[in-house]
DSSP file (Angstrom, degrees, kcal/mol; ACC not computed):
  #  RESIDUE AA STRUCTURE BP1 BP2  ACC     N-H-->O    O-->H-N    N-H-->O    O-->H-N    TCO  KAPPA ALPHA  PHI   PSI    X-CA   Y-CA   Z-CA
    1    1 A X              0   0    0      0, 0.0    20,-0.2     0, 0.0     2,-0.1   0.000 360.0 360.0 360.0 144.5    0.0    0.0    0.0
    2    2 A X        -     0   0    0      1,-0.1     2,-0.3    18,-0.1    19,-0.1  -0.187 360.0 -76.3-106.7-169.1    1.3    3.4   -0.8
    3    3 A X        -     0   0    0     -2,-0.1     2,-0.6    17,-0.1    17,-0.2  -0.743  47.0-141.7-105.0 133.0    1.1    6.8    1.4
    4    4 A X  E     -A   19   0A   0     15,-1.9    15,-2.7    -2,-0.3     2,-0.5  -0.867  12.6-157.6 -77.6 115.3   -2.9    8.5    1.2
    5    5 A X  E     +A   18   0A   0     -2,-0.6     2,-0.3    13,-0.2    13,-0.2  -0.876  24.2 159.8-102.7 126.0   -2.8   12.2    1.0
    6    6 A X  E     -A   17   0A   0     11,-2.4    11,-2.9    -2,-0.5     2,-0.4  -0.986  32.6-137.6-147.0 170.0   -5.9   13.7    2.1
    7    7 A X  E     +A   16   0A   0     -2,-0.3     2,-0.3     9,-0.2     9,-0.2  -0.742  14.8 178.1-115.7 154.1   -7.4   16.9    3.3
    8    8 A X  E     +A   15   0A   0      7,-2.6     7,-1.4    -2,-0.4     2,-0.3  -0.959  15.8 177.1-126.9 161.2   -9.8   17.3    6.1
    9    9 A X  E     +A   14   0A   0     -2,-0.3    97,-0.5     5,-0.2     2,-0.2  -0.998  13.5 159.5-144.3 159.8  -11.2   21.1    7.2
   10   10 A X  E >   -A   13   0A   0      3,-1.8     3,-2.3    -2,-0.3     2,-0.9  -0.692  59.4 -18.3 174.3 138.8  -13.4   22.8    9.4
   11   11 A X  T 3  S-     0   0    0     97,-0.5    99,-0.1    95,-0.3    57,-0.0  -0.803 127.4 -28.1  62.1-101.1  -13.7   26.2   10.7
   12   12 A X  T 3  S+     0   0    0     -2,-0.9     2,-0.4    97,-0.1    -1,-0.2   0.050 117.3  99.7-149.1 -16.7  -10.7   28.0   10.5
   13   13 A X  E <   -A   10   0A   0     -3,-2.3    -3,-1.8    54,-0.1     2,-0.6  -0.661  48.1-163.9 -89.3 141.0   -8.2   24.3   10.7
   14   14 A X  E     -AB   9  66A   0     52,-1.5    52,-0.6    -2,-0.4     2,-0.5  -0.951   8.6-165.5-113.4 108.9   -6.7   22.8    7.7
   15   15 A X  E     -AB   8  65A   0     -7,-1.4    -7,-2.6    -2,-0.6     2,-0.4  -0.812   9.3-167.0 -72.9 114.2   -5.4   19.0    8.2
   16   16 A X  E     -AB   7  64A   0     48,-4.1    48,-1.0    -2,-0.5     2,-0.7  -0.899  14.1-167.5-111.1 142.6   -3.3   17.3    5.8
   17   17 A X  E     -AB   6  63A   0    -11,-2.9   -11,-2.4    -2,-0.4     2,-0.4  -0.954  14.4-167.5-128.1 134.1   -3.2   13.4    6.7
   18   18 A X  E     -A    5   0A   0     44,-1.0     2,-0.5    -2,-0.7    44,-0.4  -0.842  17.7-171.2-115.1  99.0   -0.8   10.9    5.2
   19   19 A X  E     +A    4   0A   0    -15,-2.7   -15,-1.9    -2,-0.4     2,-0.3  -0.588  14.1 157.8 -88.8 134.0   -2.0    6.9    6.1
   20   20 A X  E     -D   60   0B   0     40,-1.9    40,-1.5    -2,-0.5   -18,-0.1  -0.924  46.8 -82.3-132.2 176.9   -0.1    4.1    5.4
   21   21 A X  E     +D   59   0B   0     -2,-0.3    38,-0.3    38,-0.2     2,-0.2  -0.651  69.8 125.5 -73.5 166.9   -0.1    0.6    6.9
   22   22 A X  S    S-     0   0    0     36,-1.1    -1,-0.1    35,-0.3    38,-0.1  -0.841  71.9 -68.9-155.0-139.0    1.4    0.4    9.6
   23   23 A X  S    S-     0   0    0     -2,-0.2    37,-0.2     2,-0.1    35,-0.2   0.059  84.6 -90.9-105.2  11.3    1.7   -0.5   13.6
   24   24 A X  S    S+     0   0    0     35,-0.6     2,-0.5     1,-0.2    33,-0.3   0.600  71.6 150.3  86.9   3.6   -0.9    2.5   14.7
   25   25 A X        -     0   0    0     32,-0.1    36,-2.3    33,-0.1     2,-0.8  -0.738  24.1-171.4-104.6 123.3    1.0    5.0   15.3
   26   26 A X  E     -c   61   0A   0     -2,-0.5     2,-0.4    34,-0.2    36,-0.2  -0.842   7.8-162.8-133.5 116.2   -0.4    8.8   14.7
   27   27 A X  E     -c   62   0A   0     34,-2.4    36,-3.8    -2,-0.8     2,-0.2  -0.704   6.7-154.5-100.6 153.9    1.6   11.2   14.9
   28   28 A X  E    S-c   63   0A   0      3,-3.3    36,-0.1     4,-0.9    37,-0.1  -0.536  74.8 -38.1 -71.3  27.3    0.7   15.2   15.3
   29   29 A X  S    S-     0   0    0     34,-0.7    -1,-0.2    -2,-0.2    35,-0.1   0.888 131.7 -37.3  24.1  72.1    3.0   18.0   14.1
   30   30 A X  S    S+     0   0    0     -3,-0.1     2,-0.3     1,-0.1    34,-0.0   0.769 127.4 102.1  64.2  13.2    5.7   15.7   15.2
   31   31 A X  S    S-     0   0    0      1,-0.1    -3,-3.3     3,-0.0    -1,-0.1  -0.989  81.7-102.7-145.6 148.8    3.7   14.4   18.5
   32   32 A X        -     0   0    0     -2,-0.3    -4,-0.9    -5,-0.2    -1,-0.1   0.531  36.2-127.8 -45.7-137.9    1.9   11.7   19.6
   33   33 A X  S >> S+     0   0    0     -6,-0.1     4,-1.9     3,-0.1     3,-1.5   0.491 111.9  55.8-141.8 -45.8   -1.9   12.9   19.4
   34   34 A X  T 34 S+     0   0    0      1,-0.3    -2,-0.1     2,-0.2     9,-0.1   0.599 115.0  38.6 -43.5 -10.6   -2.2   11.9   23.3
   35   35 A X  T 34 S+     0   0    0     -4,-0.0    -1,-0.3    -7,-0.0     3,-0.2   0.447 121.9  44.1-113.4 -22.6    0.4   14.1   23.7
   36   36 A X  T <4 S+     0   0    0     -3,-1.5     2,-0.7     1,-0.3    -2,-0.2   0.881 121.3  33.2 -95.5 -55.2   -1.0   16.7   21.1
   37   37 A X  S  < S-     0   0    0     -4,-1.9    -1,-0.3     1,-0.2     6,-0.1  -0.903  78.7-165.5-124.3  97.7   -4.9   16.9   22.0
   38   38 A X        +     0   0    0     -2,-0.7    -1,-0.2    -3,-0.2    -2,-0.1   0.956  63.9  81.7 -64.7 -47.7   -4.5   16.3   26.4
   39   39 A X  S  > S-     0   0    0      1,-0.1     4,-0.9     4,-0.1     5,-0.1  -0.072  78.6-136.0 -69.8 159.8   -8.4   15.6   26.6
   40   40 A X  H  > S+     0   0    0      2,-0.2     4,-1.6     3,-0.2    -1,-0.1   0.522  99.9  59.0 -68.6 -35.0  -10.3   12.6   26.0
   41   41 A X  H  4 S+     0   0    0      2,-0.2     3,-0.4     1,-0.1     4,-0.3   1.000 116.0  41.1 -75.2 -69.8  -13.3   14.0   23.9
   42   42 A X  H >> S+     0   0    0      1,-0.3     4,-2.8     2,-0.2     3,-1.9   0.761 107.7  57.7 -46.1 -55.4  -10.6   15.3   21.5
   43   43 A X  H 3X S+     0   0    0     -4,-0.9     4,-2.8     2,-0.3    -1,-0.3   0.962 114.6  44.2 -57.0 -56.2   -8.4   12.0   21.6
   44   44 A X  H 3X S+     0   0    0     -4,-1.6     4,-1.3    -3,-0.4    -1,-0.3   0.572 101.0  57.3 -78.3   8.3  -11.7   10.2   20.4
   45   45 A X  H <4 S+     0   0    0     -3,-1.9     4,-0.4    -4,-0.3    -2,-0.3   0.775 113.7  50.6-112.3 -49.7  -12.9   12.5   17.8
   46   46 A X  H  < S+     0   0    0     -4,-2.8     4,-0.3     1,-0.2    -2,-0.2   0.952 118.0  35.2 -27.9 -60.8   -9.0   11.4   16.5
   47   47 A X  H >< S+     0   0    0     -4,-2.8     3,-2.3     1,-0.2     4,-0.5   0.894  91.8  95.6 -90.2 -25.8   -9.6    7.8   16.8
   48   48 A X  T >X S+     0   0    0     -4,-1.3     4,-2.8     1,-0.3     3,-1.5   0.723  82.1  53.0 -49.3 -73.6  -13.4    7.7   15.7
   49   49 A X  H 3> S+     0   0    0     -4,-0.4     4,-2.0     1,-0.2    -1,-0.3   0.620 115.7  47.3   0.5 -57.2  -12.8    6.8   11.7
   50   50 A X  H <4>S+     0   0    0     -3,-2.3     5,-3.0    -4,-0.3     6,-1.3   0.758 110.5  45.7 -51.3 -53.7  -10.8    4.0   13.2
   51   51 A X  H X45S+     0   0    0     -3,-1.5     3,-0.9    -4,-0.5    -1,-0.2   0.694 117.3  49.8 -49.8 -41.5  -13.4    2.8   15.9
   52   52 A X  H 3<5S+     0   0    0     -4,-2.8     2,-0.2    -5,-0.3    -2,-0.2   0.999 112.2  44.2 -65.6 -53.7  -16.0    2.9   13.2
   53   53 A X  T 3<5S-     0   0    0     -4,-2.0    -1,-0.3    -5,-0.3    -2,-0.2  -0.135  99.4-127.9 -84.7  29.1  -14.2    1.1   10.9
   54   54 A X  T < 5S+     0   0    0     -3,-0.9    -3,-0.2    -2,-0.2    -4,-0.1   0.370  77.8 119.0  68.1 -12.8  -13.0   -1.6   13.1
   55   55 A X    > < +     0   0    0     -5,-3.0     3,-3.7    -6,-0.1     4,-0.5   0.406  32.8 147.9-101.8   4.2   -9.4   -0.7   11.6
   56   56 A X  T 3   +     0   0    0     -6,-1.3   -32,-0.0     1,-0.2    -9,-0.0  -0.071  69.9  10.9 -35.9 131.8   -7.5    0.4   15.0
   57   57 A X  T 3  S+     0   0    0    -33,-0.3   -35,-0.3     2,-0.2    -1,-0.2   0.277 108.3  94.8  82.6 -17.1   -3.7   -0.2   15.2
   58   58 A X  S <  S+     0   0    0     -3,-3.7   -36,-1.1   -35,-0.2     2,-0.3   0.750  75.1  44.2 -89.9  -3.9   -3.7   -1.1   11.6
   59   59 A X  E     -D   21   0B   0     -4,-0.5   -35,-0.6   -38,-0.3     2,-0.3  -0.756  69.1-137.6-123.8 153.1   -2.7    2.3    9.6
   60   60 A X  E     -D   20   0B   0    -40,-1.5   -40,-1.9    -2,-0.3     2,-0.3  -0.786  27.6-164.9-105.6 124.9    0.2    4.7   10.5
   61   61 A X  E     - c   0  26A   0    -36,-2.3   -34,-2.4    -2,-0.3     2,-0.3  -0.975  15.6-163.1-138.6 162.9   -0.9    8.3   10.1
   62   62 A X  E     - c   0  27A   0    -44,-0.4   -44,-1.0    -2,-0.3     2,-0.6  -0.927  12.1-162.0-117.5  95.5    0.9   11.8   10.0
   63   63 A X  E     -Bc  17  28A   0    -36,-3.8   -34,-0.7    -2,-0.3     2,-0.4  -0.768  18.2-171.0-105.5 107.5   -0.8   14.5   10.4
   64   64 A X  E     +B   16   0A   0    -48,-1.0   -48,-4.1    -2,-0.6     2,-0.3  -0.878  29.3 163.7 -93.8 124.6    0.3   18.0    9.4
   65   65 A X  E     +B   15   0A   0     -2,-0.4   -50,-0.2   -50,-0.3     2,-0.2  -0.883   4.5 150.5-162.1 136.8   -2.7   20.8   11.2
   66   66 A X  E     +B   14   0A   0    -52,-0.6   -52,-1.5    -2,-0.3     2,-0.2  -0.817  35.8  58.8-176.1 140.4   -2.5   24.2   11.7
   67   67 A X  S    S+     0   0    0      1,-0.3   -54,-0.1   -54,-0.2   -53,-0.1  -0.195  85.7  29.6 115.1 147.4   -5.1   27.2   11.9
   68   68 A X  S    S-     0   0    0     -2,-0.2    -1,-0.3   -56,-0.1   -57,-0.1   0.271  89.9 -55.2  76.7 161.6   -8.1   27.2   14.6
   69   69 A X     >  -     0   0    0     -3,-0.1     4,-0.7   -56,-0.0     5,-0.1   0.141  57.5 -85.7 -55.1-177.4   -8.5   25.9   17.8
   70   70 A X  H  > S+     0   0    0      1,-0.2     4,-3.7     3,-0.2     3,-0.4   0.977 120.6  53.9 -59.5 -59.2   -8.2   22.5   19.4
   71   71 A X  H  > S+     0   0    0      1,-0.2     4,-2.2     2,-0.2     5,-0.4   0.789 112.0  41.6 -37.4 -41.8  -11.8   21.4   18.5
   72   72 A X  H  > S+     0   0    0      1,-0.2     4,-2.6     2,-0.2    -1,-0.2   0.822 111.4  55.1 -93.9  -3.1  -11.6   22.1   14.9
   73   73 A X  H  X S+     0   0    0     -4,-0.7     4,-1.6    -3,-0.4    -2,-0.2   0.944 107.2  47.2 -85.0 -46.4   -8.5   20.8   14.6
   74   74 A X  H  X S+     0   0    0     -4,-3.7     4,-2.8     2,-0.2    -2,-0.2   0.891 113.5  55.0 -48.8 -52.6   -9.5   17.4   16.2
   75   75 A X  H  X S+     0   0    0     -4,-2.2     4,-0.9    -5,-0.2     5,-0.3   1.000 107.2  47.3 -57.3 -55.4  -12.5   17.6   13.7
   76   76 A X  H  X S+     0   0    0     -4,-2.6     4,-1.0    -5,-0.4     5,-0.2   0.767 111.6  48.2 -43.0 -41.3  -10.3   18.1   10.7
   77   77 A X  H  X S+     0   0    0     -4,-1.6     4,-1.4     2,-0.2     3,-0.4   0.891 110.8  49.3 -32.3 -63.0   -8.1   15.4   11.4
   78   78 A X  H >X S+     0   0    0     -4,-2.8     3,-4.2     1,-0.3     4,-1.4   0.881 118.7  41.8 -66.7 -76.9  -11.0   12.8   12.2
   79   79 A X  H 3X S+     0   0    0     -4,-0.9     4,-3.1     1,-0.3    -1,-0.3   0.597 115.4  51.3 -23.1 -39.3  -12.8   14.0    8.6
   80   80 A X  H 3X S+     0   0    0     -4,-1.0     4,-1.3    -3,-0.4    -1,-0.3   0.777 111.8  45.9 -76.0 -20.9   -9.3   14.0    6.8
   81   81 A X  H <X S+     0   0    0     -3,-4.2     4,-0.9    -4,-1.4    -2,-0.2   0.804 113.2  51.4 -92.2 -23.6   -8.7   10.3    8.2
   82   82 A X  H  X S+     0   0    0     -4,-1.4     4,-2.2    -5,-0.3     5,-0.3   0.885 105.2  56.5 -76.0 -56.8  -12.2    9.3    7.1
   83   83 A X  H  X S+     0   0    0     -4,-3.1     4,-2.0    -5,-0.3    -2,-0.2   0.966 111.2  38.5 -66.6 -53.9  -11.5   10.6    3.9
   84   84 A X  H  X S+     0   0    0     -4,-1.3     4,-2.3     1,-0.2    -1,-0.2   0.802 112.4  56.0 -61.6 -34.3   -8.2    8.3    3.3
   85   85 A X  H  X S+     0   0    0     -4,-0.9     4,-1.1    -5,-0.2    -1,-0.2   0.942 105.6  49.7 -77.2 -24.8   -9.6    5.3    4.8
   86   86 A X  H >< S+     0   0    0     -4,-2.2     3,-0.6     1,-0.2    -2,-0.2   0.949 111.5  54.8 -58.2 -42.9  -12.6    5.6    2.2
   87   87 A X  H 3< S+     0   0    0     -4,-2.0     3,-0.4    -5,-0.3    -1,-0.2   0.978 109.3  47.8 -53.9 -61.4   -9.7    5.9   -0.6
   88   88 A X  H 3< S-     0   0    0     -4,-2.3    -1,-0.2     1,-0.3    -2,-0.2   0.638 135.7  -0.7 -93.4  17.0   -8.2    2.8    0.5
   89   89 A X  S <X S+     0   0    0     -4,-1.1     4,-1.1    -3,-0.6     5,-0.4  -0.414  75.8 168.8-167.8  87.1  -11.3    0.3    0.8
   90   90 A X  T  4> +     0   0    0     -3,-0.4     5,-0.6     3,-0.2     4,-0.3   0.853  69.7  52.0 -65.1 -43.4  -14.6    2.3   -0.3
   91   91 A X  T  45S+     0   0    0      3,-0.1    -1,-0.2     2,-0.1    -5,-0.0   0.467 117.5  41.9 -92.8  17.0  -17.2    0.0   -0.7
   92   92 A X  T  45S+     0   0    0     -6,-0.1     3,-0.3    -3,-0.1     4,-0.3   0.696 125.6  28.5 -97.1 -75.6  -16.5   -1.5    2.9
   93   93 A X  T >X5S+     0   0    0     -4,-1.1     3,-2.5     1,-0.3     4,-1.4   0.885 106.9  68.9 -78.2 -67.1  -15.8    1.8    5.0
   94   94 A X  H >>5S+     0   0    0     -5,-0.4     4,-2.9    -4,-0.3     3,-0.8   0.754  93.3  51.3 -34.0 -63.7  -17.8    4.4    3.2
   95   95 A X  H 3><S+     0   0    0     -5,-0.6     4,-2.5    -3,-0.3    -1,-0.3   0.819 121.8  37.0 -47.7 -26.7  -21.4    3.4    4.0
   96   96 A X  H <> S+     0   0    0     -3,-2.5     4,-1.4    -4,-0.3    -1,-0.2   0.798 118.2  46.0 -78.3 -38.1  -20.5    3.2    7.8
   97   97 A X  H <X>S+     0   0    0     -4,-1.4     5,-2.4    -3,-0.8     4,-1.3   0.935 124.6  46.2 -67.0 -52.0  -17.7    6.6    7.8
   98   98 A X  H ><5S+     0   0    0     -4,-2.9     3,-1.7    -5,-0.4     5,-0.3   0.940 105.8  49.0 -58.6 -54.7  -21.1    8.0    5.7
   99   99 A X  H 3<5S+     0   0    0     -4,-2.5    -1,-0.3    -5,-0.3    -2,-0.2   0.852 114.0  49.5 -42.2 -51.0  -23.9    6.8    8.0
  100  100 A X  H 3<5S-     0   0    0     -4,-1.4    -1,-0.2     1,-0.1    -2,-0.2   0.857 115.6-121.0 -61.7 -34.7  -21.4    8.8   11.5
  101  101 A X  T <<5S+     0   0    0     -3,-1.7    -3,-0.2    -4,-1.3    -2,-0.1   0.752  75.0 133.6  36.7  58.8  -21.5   11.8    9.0
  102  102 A X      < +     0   0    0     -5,-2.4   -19,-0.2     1,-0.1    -4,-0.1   0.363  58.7  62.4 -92.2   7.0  -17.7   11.7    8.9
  103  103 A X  S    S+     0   0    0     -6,-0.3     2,-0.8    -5,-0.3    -1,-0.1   0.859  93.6  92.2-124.2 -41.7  -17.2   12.0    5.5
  104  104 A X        -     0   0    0     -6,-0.2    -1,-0.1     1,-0.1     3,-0.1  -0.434  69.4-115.8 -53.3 100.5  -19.3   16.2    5.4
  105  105 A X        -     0   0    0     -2,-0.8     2,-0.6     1,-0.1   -95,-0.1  -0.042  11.1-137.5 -29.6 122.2  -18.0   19.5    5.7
  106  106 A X        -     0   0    0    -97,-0.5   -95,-0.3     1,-0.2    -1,-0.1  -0.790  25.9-178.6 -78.8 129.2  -19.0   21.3    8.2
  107  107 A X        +     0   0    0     -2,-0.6    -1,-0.2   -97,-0.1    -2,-0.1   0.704  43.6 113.3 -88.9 -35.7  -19.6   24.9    6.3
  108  108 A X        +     0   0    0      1,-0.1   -97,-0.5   -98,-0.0     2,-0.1  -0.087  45.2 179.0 -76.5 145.4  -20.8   27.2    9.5
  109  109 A X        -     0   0    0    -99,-0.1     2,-0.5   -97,-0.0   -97,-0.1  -0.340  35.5 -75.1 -85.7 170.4  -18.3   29.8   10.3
  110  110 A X        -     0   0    0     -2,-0.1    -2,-0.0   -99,-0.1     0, 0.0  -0.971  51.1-111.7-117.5 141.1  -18.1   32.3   12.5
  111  111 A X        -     0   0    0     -2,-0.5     2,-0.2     1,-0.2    10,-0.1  -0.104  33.5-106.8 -60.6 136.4  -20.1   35.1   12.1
  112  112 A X        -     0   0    0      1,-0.1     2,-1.1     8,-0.1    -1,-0.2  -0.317  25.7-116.1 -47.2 111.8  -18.5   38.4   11.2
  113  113 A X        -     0   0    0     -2,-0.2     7,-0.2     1,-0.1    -1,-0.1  -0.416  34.7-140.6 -57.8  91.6  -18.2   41.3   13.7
  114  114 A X        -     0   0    0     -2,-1.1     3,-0.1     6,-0.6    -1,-0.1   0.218  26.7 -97.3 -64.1 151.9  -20.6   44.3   12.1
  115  115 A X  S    S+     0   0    0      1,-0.2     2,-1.8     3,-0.0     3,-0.0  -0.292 106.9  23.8 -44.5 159.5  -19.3   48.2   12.4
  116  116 A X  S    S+     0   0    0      2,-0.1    -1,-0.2     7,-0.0     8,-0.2  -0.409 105.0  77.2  84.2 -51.6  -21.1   49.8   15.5
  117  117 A X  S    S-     0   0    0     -2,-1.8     6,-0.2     2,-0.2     5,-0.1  -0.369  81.2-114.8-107.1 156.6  -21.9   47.0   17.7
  118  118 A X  S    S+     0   0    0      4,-0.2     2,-0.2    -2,-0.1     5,-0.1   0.793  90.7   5.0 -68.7 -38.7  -19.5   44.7   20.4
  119  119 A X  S    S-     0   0    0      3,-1.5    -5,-0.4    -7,-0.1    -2,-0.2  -0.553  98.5 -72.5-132.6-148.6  -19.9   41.5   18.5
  120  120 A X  S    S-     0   0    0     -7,-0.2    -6,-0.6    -2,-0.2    -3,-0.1   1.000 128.8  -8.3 -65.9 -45.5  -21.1   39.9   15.7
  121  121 A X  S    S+     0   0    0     -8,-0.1    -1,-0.1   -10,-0.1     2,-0.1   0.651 102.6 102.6-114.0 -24.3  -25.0   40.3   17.4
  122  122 A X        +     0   0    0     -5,-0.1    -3,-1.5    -4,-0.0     2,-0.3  -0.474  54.2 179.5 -56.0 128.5  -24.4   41.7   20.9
  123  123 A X        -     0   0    0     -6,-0.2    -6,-0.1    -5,-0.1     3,-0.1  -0.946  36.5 -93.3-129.7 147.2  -25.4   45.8   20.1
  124  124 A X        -     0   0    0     -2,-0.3    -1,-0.0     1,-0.2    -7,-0.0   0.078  55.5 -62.9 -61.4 158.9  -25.2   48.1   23.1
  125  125 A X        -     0   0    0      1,-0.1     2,-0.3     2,-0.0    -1,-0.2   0.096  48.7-122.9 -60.7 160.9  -27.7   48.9   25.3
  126  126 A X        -     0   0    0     -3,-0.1     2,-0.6     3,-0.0     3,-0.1  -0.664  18.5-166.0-102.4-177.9  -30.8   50.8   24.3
  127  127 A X        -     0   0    0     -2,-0.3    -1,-0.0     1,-0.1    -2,-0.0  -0.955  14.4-173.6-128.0 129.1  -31.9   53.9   25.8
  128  128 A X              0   0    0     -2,-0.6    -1,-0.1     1,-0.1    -2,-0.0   0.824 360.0 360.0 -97.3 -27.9  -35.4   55.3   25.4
  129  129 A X              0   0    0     -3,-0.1    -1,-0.1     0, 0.0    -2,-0.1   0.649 360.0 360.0-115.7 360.0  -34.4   58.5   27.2
């Protein structure tokens, strides 16, 4: 098997994933991803693809992420690691990666902060007199 490059995004993170077989090991920008994402909701939004697909311990990944917070970065990953295991066995993984809705961009954004007002919707108090 040869290396899968794919891309995963969401918000503001961009993921780039390289799988190969391997022994399991997924690495972070150069760190373990227990070592990379400290929490447990994060750690499993990593492994889910894997979990779904039975396929733990069998693929190698390298993951280059950067942009966004933890959360979207942990999302980008999982989607970009859904997306490469679908590449290398589609008509097993996909219906199941599809069914989680792993495999769909999340589009929302965060809303622009308008001229005048404190945030994007917060507008300062009103006054009638």
């Amino acid at each position: 098997m040869s290396i899968i490059n794919k891309i995963g995004r969401r918000k503001n993170s961009i993921a780039r994933v390289y799988l190969q077989s391997g022994k399991g090991e997924i690495l972070i920008n150069g760190k373990d991803y227990k070592e990379f994402f400290p929490t447990l909701g994060t750690q499993y939004m990593v492994m889910q693809p894997f979990l779904i697909t039975q396929t733990e311990g069998k693929y190698d990944v390298k993951v280059n992420v950067a942009g966004g917070g933890t959360t979207g970065q942990a999302q980008s990953i999982r989607m970009a690691i859904a997306r490469a295991l679908v590449e290398e066995n589609e008509e097993e993984y996909k219906p199941s990666l599809k069914r989680e809705k792993l495999l769909t961009r999340d589009s929302r954004m965060v809303e622009r902060k308008k001229f005048g007002q404190k945030k994007a919707r917060k507008k300062s108090q009103f006054s009638k007199r």
